[in-house]
N, C-alpha and C positions, 0 to 999 in steps of 0.2 A: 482582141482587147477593146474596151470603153475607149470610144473615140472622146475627144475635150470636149466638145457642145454637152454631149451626154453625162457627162460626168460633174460636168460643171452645172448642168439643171439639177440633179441629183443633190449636191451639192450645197447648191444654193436654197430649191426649193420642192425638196421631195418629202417627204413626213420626218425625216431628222435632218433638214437643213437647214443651214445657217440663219434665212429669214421667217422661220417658223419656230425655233428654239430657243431665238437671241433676240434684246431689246439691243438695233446695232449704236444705237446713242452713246453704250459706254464703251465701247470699240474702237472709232474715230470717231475726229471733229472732222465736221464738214460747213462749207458756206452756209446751209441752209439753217444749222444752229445760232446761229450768228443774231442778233436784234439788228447791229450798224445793216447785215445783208437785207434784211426783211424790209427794214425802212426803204433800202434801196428800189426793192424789187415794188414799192407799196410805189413809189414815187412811179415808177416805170408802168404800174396799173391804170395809175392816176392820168399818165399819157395817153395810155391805149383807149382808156375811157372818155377823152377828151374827142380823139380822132372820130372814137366810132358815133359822136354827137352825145352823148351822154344816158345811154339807154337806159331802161326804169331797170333791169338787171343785166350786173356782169358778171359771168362766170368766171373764175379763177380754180383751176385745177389743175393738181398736184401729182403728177404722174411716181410711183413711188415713194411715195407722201410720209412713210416711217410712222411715228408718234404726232406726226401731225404739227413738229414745232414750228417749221416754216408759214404755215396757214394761219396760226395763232396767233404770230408777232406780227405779220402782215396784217392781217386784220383790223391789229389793232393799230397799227401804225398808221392804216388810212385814214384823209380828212372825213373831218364829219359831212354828212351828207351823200359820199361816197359809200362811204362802211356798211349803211344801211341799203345799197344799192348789190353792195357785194356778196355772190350765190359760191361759198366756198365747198369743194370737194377733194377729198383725198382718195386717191389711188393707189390702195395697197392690195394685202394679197388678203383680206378679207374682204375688197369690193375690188375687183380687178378688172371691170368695166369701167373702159373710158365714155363718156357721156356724148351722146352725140349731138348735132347742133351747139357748141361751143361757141358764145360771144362772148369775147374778154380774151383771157390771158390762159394758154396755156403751159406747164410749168414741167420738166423733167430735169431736177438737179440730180447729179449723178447717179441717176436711174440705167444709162447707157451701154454702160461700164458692166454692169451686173446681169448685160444679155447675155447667155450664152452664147458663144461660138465656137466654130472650127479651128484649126489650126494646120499648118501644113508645111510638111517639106519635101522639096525633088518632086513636087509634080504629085505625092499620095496625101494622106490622109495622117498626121501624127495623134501616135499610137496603133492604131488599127491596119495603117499600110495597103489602105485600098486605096483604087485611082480617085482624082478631083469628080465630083460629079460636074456636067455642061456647066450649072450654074454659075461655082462655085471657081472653076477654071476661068470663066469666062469675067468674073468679078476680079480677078487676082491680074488677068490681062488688061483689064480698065484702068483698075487701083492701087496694083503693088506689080509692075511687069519687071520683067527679069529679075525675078531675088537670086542673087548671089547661091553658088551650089552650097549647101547646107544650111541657108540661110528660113529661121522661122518667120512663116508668112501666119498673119494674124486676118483671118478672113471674114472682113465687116459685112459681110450682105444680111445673117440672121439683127441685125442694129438697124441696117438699111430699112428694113421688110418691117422690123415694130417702128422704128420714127417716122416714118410714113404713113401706116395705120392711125397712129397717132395726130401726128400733123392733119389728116385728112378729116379726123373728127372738128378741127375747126372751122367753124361757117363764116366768121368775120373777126379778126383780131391778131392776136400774136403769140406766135409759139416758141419758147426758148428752150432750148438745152445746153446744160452746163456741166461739163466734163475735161477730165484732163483724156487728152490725145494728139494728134499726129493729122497731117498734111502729106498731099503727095510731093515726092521730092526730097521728104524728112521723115521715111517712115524707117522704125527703130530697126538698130543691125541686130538687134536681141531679141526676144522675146519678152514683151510687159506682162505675162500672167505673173499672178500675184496674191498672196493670202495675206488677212491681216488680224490680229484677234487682240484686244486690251492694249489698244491703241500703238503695234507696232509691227513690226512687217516678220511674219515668220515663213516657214516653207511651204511650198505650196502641197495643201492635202485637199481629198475630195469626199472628208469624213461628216462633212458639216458644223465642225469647230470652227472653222474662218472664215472670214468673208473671201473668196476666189473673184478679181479682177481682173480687167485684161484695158490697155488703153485703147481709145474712139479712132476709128477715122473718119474723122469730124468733115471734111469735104466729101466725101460719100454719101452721108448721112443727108446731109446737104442737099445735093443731088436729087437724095433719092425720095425730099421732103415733097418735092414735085411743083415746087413755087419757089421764086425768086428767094435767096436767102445771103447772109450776113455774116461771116466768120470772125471775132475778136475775138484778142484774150479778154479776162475776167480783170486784168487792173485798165487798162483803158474802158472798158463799158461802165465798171462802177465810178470811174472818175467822171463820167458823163453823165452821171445821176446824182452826181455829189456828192458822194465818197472821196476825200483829198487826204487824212491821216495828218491833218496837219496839227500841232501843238496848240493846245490852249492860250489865248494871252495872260499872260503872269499876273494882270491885274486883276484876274478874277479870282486869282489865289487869296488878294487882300480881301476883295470886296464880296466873297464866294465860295468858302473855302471847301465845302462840299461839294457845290458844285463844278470847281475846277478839280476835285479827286474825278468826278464821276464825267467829265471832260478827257482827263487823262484816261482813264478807260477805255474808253469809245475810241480813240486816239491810236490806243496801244490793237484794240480789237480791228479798227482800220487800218492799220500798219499789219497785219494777219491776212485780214482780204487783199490787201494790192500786192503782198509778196508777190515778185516775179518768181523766182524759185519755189514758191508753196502755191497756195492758194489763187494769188493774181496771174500765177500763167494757164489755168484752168483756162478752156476755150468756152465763149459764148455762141451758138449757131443761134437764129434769130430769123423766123417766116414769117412776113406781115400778108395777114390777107384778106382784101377789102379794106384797108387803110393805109397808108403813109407816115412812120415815124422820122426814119433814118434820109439824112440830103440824098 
């Protein structure tokens, strides 16, 4: 039998998968749709570009980069003077080289999530029922030791092995990833694989109808970025860039009245990103290298 790594590439991105026959835009919302997020992340640029002395170009690339909405709102969201400083790239599966020499920002929003991996139970291999390869055993001893007997182990080293790569394309800047997953200590008594197609969770197939995810283990990942790094959730970090969800004052109802509708909006769309339950419990990992943002 199709071990899960295999089936889930297949899957995902073989000549009738998921990210080759579908725009995933109408499928789920994610942060990166977001304008309140984009401003965020423009403002979070605008840092790194401060640190790094203010170079004649910054990179900002977009690791799984989709329709490219993230790069468009950010863009436009940054100050002038910057904007024109800003060398934006997307990384999808029509240019799936990451750029190397990386100064600036760069970006994996729930790109993570959509690596392939293993899966495993009792010591084998789920599905296929061959033993752990050295690696693979040896990652599970690190990062998830003693699973409970029947318990699915979700085995992040193929996530390790590409955010690493990735990280390592950066020469001076900062590299974020944003995903929902798990910590050692809290890693799930279930299994998070997962399918989802027209914005709702169905069962999981390896047809290429759904998007197939599986949650991060975000302190591996970490780890394995090979530089000091940062773990939040996603509503503390945007609250550190100014994302608060707070209500419009009522006087600009009087004095504003469109523009307190379009106040309320942004309000209600910032109320979406800080959910702890949704969106705001998304974890941020965050490698600064060659500068200093965070005390």
């Amino acid at each position: 039998m199709t071990r899960v790594r295999e089936a889930m590439e297949r899957a995902l991105y073989g000549p009738d998968g998921f990210y080759v026959r579908h725009r995933p835009g109408r499928h789920f919302r994610t942060s990166s749709q977001s304008v309140t997020f984009a401003s965020a992340i423009a403002r979070l640029v605008a840092r790194v570009d401060a640190a790094l002395g203010a170079p004649s170009t910054v990179d900002v690339v977009d690791v799984g980069a989709g329709e490219g909405t993230l790069l468009r709102n950010l863009v436009a969201a940054l100050p002038d003077g910057l904007r024109e400083r800003v060398r934006p790239h997307a990384v999808e599966l029509d240019d799936p080289v990451i750029p190397d020499g990386i100064v600036g920002v760069l970006l994996a929003m729930e790109w993570l999530d959509n690596v392939p991996l293993d899966l495993s139970c009792d010591g084998v291999y789920l599905n296929d029922g061959a033993p752990l390869s050295t690696q693979d055993a040896a990652w599970i001893d690190r990062w998830w030791p003693a699973p409970a007997p029947g318990q699915i182990v979700e085995i992040g080293r193929t996530r390790d092995e590409a955010w690493a790569a990735a990280v390592a394309k950066l020469s001076a800047g900062l590299a974020l990833a944003v995903d929902y997953g798990h910590l050692s200590g809290t890693r799930p008594a279930h299994t998070t694989l997962a399918a989802f197609r027209d914005g709702r969770e169905v069962g999981v197939v390896f047809d290429g109808s759904a998007d197939v995810t599986c949650h991060v283990s975000m302190d591996s990942a970490g780890e394995a970025g090979g530089t000091p790094y940062r773990i939040e959730r996603q509503r503390e970090a945007l609250k550190g860039l100014g994302v608060d969800g707070g209500r419009p004052p009522l006087d600009l109802a009087r004095s504003d009245p469109s523009g307190y509708v379009r106040a309320l909006a942004a309000c209600s769309e910032a109320g979406t990103l800080l959910d702890p339950d949704g969106l705001g419990g998304h974890w941020w990992l965050t490698h600064e290298v060659g500068i200093r943002l965070s005390e």
